[in-house]
Backbone of each chain as ProteinMPNN parsed JSONL, in Angstrom:
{"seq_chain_A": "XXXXXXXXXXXXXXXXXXXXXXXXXXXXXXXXXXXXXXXXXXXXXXXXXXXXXXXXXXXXXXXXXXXXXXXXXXXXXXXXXXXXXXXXXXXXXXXXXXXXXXXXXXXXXXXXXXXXXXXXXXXXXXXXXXXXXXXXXXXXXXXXXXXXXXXXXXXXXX", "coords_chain_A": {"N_chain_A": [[-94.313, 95.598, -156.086], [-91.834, 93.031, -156.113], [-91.484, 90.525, -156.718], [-93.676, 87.815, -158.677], [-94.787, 85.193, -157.841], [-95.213, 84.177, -154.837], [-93.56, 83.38, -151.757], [-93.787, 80.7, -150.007], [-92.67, 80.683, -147.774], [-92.853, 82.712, -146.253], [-95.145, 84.613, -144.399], [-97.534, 87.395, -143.098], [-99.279, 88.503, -140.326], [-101.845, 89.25, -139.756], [-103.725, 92.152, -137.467], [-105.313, 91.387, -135.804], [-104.8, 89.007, -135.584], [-101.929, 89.567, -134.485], [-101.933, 90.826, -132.202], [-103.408, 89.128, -130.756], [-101.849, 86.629, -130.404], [-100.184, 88.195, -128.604], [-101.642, 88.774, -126.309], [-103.388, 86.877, -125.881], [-102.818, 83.687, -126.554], [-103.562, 81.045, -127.645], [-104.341, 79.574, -130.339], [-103.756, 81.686, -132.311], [-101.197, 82.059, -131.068], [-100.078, 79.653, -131.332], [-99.884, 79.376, -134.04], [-97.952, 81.608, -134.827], [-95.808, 80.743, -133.379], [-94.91, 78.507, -135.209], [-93.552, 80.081, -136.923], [-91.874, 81.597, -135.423], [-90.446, 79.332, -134.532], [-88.87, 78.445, -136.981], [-86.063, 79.224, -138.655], [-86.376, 79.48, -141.368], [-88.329, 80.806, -142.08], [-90.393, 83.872, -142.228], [-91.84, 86.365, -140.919], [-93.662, 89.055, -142.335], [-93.989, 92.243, -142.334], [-95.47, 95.387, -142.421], [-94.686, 98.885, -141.18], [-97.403, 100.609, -141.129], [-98.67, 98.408, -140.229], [-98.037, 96.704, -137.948], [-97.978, 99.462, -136.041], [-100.914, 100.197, -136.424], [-101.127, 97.681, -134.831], [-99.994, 98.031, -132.603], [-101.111, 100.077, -131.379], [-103.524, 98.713, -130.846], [-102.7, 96.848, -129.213], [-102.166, 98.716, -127.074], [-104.209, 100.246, -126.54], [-105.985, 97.836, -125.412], [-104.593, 96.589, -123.759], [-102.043, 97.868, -121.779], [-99.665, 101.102, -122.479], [-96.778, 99.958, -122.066], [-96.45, 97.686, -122.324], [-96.79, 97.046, -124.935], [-95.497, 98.733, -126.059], [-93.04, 97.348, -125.639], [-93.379, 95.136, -127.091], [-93.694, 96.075, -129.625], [-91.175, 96.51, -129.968], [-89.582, 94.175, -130.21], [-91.237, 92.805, -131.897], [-90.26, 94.688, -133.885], [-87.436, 93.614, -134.29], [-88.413, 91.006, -135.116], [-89.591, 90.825, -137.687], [-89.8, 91.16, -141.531], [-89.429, 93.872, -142.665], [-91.644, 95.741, -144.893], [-92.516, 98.21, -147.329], [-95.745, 99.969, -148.665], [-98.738, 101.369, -149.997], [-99.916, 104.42, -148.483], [-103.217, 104.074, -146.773], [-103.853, 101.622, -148.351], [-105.519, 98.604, -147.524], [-103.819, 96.738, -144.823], [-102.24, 94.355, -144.049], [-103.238, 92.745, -146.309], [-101.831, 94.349, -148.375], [-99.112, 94.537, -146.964], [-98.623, 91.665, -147.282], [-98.231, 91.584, -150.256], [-96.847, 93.122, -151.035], [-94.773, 92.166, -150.077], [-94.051, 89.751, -151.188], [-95.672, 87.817, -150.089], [-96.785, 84.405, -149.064], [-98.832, 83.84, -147.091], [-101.484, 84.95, -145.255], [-102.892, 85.627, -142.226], [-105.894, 85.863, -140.444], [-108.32, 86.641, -138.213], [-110.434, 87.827, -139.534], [-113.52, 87.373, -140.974], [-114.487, 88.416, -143.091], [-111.888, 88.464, -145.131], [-110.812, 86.075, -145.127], [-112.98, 84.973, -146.621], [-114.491, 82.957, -149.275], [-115.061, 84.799, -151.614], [-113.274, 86.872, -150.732], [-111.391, 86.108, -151.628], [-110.993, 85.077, -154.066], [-111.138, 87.899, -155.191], [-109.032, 88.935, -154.039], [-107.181, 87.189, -155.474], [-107.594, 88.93, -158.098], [-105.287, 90.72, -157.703], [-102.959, 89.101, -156.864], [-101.425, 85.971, -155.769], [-101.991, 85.696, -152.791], [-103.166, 83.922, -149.977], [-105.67, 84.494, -147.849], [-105.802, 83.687, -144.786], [-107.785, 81.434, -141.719], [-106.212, 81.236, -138.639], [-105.987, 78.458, -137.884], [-106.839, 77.164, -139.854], [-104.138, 77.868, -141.084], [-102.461, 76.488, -139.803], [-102.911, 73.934, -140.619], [-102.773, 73.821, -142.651], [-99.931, 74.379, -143.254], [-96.657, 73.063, -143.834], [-93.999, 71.87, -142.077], [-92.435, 69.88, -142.014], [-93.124, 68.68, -144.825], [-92.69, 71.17, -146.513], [-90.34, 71.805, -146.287], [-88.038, 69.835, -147.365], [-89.034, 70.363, -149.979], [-88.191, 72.741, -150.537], [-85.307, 72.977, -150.27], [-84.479, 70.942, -150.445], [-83.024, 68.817, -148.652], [-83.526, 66.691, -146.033], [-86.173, 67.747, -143.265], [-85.284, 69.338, -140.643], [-86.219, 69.344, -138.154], [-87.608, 71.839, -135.661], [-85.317, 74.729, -135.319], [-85.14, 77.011, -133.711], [-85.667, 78.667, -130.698], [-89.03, 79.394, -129.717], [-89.434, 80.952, -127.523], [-87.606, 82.608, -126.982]], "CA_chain_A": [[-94.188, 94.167, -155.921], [-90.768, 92.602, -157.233], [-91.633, 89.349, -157.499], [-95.398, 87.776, -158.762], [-94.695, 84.201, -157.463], [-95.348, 84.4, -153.879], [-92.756, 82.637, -151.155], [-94.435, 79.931, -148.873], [-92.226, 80.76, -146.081], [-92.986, 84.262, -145.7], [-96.317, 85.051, -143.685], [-98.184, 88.102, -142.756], [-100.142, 88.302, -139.476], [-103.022, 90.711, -139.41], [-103.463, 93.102, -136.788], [-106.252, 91.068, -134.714], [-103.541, 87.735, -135.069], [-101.077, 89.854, -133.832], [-102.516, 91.102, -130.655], [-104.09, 87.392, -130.105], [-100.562, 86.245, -130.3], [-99.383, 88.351, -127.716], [-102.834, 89.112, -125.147], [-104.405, 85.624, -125.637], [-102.318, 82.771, -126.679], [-104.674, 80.192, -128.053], [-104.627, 79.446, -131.912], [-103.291, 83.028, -132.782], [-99.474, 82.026, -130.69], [-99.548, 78.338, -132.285], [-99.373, 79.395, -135.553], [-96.648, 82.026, -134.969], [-94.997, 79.797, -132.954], [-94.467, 77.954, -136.17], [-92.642, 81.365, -137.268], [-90.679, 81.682, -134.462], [-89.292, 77.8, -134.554], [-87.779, 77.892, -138.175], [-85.322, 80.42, -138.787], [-86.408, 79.775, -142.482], [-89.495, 81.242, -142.129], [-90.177, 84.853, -142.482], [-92.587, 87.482, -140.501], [-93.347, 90.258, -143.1], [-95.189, 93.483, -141.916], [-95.236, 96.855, -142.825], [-94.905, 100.135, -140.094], [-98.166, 100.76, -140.717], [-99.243, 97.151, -139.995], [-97.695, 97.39, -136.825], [-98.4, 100.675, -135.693], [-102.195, 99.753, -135.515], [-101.67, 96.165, -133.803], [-99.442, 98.543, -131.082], [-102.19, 100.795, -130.806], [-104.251, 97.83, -130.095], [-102.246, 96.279, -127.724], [-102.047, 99.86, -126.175], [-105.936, 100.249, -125.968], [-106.953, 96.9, -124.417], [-103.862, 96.709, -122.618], [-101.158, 98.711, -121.277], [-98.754, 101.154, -123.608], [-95.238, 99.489, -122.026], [-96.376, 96.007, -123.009], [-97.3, 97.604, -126.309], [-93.731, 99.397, -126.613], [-92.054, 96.269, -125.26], [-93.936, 94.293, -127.906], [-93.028, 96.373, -130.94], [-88.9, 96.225, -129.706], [-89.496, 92.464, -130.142], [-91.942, 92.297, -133.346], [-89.433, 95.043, -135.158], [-86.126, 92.378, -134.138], [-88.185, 89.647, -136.053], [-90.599, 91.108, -138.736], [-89.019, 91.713, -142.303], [-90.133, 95.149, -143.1], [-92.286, 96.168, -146.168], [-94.028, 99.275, -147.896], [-97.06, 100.068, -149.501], [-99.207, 103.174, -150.096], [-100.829, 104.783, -146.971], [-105.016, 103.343, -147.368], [-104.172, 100.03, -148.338], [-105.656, 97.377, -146.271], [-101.709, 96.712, -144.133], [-102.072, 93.03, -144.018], [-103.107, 92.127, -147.755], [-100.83, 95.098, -149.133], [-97.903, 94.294, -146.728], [-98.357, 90.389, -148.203], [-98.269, 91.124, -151.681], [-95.311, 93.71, -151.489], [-93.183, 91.452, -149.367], [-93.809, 88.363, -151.378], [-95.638, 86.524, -149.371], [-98.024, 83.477, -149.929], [-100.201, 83.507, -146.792], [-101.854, 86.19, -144.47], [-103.162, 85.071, -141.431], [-106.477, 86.85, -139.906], [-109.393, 86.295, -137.615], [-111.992, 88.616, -140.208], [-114.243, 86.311, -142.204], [-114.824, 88.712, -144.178], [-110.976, 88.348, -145.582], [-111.18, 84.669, -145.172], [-114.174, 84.055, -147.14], [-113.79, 82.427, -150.489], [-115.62, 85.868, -152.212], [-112.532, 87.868, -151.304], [-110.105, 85.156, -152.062], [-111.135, 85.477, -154.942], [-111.145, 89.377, -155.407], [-107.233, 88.938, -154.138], [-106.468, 86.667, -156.871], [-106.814, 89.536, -159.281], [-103.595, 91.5, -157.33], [-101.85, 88.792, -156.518], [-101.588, 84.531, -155.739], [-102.022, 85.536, -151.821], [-104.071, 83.212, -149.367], [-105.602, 84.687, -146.649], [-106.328, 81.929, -143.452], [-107.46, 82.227, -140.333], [-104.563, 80.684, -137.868], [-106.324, 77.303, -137.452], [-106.307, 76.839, -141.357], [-102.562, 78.554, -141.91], [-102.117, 75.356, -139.192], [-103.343, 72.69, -140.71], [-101.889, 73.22, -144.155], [-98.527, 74.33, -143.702], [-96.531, 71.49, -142.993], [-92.739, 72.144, -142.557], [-92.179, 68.46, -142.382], [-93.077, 68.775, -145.916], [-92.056, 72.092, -147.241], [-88.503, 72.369, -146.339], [-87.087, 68.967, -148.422], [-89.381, 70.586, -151.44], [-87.49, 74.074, -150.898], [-84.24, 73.139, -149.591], [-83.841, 69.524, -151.067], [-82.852, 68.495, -147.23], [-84.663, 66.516, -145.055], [-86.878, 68.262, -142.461], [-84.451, 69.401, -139.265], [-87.022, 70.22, -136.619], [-87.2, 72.909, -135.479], [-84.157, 75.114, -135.15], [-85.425, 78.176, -133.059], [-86.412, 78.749, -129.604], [-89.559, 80.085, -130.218], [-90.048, 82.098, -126.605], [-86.745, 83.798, -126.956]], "C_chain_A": [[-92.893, 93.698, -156.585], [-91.089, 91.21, -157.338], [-93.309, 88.414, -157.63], [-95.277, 86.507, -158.584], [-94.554, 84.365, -155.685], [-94.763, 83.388, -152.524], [-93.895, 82.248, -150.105], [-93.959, 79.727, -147.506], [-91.954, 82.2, -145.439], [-94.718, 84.894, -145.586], [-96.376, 86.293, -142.93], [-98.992, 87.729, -141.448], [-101.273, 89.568, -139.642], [-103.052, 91.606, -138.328], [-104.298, 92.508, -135.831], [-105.214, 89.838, -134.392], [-102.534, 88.324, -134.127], [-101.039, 89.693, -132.834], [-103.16, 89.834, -130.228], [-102.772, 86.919, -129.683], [-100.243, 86.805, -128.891], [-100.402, 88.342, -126.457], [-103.277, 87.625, -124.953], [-103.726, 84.283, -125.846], [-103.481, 81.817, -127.862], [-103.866, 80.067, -129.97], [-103.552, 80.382, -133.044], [-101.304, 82.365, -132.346], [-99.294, 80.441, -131.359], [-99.004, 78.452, -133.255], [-98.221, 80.337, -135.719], [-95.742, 81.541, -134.797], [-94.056, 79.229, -134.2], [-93.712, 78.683, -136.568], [-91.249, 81.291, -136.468], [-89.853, 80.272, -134.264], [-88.725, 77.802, -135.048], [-87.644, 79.186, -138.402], [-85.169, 80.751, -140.798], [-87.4, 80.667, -142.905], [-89.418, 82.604, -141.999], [-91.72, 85.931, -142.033], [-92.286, 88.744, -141.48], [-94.591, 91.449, -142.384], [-94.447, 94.823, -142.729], [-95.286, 98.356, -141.797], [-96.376, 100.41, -140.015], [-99.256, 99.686, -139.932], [-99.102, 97.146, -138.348], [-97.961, 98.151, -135.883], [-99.787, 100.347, -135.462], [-102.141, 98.601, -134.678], [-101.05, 97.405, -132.241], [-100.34, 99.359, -130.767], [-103.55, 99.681, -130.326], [-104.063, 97.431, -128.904], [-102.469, 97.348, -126.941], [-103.489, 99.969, -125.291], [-105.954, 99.338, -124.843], [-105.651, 96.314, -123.28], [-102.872, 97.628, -121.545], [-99.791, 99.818, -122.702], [-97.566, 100.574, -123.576], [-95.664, 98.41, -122.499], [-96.159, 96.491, -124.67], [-96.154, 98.424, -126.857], [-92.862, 98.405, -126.5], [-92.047, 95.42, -126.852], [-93.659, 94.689, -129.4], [-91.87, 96.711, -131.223], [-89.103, 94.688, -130.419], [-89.646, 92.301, -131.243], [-90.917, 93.254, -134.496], [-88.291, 93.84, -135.187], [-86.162, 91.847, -135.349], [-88.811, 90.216, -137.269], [-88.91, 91.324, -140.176], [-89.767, 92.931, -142.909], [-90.531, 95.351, -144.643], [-92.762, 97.67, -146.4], [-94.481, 99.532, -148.623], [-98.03, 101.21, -149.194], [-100.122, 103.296, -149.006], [-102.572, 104.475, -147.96], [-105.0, 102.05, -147.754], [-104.683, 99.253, -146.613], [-103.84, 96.876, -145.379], [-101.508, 95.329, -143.966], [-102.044, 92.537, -145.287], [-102.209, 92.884, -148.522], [-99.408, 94.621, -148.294], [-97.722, 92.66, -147.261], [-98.066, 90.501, -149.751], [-97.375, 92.281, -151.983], [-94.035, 93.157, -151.047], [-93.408, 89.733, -149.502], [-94.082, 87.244, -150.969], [-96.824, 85.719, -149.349], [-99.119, 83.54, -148.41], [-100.238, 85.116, -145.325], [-102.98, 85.634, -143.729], [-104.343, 85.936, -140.742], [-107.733, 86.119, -139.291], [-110.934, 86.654, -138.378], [-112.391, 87.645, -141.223], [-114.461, 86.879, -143.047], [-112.887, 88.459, -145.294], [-110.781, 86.997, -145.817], [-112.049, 84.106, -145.958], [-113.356, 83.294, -148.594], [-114.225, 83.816, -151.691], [-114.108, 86.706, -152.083], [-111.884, 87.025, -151.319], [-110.272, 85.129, -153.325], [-110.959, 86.725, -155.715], [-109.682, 89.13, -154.85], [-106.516, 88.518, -155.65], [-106.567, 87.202, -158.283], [-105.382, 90.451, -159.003], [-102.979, 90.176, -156.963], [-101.941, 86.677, -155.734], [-101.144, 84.748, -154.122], [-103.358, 84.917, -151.116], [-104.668, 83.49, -147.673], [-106.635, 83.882, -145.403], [-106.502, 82.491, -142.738], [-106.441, 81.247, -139.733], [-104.964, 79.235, -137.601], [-106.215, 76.896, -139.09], [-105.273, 76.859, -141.507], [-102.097, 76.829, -140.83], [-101.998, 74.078, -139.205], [-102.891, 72.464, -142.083], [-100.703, 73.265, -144.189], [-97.858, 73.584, -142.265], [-94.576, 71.57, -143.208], [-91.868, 70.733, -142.773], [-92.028, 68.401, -144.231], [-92.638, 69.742, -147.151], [-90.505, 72.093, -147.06], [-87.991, 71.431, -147.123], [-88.026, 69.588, -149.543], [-88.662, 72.067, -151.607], [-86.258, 74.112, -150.767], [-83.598, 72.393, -149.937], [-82.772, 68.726, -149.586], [-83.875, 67.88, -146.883], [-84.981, 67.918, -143.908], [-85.324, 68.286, -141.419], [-84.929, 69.371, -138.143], [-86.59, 71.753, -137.021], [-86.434, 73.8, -135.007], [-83.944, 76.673, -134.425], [-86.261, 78.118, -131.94], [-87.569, 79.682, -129.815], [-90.256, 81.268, -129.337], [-88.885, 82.583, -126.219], [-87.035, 84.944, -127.003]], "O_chain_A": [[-92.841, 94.004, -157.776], [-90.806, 90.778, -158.455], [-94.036, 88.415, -156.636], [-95.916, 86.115, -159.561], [-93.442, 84.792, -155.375], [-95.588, 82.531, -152.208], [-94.666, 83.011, -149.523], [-94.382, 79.082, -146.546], [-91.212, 82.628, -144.555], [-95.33, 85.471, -146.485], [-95.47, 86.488, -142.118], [-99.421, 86.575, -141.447], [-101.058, 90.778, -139.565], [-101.886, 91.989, -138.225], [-104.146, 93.06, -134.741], [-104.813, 89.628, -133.248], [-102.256, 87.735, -133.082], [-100.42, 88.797, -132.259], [-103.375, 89.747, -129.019], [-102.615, 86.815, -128.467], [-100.034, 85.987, -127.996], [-99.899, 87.827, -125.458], [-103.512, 87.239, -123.808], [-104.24, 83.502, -125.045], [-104.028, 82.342, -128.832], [-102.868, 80.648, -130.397], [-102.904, 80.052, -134.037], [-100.406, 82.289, -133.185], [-98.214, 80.194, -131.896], [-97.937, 77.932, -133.58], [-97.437, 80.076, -136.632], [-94.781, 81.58, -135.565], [-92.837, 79.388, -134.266], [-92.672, 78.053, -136.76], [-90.082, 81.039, -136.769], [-88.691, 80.256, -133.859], [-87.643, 77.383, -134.638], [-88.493, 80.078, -138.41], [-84.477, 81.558, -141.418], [-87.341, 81.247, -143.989], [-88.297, 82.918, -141.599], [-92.561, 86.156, -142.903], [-91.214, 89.344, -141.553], [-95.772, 91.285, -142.079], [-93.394, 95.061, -143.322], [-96.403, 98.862, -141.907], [-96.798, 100.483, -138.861], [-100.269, 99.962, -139.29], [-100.002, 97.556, -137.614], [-98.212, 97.649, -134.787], [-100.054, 100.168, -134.274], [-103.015, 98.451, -133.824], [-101.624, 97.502, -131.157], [-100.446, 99.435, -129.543], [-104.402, 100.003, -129.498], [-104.752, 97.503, -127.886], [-103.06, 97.041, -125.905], [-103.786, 99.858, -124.101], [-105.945, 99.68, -123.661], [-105.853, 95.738, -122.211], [-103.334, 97.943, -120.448], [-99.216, 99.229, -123.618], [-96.98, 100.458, -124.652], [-94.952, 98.102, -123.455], [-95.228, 96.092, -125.369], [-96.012, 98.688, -128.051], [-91.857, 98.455, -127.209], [-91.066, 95.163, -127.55], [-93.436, 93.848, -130.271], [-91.442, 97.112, -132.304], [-88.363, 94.444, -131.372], [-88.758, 91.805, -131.936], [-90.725, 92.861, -135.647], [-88.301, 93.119, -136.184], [-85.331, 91.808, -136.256], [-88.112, 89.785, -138.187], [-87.707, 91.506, -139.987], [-90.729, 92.751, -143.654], [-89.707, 95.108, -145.525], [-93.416, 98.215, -145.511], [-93.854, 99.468, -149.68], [-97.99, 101.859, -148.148], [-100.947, 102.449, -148.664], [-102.912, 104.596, -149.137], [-105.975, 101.323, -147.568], [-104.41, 99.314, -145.414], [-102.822, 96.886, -146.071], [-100.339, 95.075, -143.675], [-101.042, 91.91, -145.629], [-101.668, 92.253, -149.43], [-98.5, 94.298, -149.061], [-96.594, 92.396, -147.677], [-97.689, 89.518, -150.388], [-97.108, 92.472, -153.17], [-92.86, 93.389, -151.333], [-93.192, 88.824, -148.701], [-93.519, 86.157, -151.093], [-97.896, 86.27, -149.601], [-100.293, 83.261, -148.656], [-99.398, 85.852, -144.806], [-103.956, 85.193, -144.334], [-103.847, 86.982, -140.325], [-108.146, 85.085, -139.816], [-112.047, 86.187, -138.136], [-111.687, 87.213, -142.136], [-114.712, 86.25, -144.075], [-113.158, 88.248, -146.476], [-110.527, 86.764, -146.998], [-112.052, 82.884, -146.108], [-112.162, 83.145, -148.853], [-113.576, 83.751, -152.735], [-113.667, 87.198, -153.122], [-111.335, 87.304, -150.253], [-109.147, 85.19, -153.821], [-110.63, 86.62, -156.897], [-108.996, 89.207, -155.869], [-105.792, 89.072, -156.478], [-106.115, 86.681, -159.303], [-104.588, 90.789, -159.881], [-101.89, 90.571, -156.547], [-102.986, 86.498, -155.108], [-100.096, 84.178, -153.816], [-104.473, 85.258, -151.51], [-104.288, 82.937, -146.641], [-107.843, 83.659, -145.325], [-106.034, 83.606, -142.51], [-105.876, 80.464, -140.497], [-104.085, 78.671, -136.949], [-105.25, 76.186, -139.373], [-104.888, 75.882, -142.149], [-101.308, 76.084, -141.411], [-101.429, 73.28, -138.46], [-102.666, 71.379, -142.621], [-100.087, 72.485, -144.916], [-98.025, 73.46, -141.051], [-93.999, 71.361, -144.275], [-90.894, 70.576, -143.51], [-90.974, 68.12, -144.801], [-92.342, 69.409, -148.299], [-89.692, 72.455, -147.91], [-87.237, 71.988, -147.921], [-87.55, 69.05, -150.542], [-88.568, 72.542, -152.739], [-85.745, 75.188, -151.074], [-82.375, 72.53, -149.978], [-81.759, 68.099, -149.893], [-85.013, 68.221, -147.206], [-84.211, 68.867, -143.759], [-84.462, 67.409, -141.475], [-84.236, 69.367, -137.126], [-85.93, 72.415, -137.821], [-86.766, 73.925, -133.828], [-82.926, 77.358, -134.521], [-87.396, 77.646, -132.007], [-87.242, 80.832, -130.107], [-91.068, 82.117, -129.705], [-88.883, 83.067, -125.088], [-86.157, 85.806, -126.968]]}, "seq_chain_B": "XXXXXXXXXXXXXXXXXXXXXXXXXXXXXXXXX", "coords_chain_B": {"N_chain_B": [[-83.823, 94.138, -124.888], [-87.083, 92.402, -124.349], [-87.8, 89.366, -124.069], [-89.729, 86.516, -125.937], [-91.491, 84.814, -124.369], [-91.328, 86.546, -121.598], [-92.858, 88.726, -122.857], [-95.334, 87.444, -122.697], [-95.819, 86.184, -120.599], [-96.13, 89.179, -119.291], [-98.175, 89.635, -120.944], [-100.064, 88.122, -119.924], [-101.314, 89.219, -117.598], [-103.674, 90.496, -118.218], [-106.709, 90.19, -119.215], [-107.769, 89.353, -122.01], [-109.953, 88.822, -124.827], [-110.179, 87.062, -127.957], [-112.3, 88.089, -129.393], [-112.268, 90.901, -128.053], [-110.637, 91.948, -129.192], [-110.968, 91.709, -131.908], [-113.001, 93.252, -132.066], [-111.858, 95.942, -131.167], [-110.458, 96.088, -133.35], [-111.906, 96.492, -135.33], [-113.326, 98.834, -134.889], [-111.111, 100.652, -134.797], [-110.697, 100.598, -137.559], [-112.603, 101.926, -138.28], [-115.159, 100.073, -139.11], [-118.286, 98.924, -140.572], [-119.92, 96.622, -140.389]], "CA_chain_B": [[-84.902, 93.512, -125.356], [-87.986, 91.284, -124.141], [-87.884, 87.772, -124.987], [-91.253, 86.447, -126.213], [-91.676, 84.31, -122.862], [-91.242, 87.811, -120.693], [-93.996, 89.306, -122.748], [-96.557, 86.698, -122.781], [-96.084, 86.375, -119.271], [-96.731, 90.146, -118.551], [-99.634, 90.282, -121.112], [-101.182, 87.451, -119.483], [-101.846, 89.69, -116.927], [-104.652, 91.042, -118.948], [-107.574, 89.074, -120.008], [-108.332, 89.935, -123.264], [-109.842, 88.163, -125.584], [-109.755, 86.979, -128.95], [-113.615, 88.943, -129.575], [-112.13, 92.416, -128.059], [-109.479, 92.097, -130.047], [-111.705, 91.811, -132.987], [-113.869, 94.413, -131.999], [-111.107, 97.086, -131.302], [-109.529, 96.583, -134.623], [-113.054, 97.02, -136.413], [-113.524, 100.673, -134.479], [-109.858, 101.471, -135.329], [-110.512, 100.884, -138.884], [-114.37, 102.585, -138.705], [-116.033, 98.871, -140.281], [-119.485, 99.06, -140.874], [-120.842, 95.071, -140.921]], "C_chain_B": [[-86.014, 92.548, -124.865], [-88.099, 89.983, -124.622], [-89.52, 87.579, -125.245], [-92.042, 85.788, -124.694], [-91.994, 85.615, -121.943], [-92.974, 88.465, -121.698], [-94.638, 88.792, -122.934], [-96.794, 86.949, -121.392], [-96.623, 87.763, -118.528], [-97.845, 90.256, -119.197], [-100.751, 89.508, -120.575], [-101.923, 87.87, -117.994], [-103.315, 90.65, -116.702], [-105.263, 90.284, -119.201], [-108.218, 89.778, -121.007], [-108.581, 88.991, -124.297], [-110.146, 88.215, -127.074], [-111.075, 88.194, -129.711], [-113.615, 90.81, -129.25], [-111.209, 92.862, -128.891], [-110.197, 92.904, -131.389], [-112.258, 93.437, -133.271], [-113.188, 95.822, -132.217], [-110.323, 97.211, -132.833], [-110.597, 97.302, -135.639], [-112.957, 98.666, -135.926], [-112.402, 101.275, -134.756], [-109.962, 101.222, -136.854], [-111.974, 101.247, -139.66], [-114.808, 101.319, -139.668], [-117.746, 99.008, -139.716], [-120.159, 97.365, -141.2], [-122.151, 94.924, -140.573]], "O_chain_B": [[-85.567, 91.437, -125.15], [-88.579, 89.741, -125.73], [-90.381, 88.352, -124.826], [-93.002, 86.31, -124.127], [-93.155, 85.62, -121.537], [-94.043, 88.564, -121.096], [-95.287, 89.429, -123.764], [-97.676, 87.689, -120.957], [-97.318, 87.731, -117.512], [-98.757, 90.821, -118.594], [-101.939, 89.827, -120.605], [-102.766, 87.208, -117.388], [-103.831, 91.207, -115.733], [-104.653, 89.276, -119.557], [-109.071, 90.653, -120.857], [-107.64, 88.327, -124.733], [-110.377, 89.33, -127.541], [-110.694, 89.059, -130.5], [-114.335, 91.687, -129.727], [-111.036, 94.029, -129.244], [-110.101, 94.068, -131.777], [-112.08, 94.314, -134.116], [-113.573, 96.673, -133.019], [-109.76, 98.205, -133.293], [-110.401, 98.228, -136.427], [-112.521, 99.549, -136.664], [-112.484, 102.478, -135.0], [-109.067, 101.816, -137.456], [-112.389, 101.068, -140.805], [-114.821, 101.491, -140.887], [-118.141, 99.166, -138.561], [-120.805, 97.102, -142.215], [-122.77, 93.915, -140.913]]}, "name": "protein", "num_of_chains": 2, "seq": "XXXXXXXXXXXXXXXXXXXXXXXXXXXXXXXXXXXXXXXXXXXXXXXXXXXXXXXXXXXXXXXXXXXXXXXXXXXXXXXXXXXXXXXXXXXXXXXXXXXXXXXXXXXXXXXXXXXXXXXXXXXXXXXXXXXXXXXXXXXXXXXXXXXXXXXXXXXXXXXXXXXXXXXXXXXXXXXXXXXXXXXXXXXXXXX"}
């Protein structure tokens, strides 16, 4: 870990967000969306994080989408690593600094392991309708940047 | 490279949803609930 203060503009997706993102749209592509608009913002994963969502995509869909799809997600992701057996969503958040981790499993969501996180580390893990409703770039960027808000400054289906 | 537009559009050729998703990640990571 190098730093134990955890950046609010660097998000984790899980491996079920991922593949929602790209197979389903809904909830899962909103909240990346938000990723992909501000070029302040910061996709962190880890190879192995990855590596299972593309074996997902592969399964329930095709492997070229699923090779196409991890040309694209390496481009934007900022790469992390962490010891093979970690969980790849809460270990790639809390080696690459980052305050929230985005997932569909309630069991990661509950407030029981939000709790059990907050002895490794001041990470928050949402599902994508929560990570949606709190982070507010209207409001974070003049508290990180001392700027007003710009919009948003990234096409986000480039 | 694929823009994100290009591959939404081809995965929406798939209906998959947010519940198989789920499901396939649990059997790829053997969960027991």
């Amino acid at each position: 870990m190098t730093d134990t203060r955890p950046d609010p503009t660097r998000v984790v997706a899980d491996v079920d967000v991922l593949a929602a993102d790209l197979l389903v749209g809904g909830v899962a592509r909103r909240a990346l969306d938000c990723l992909r608009s501000h070029s302040w913002t910061t996709l962190v994963a880890s190879d192995s994080l990855l590596d299972e969502a593309q074996g997902i995509v592969a399964g329930l869909a095709d492997t070229d989408l699923a090779g196409a799809w991890r040309t694209r997600i390496d481009d934007t992701r900022r790469p992390v690593n962490h010891p093979a057996g970690d969980h790849p969503a809460v270990a790639s958040a809390l080696n690459g600094n980052a305050a929230h981790v985005l997932s569909f499993d309630d069991r990661l969501t509950s407030a029981a392991a939000g709790t059990a996180l907050r002895g490794y580390g001041d990470v928050s893990v949402k599902h994508p309708d929560a990570f949606l409703t709190q982070f507010d770039p209207d409001r974070l960027y003049p508290a990180l940047f001392d700027e007003p808000y710009p919009g948003p400054d990234r096409d986000p289906r480039a | 490279m694929d823009s994100w537009q290009t591959l939404f559009e081809r995965a929406a050729e798939h209906s998959i949803t947010v519940s198989e998703i789920r499901d396939a990640v649990a059997d790829t990571r053997g969960d027991t609930e």
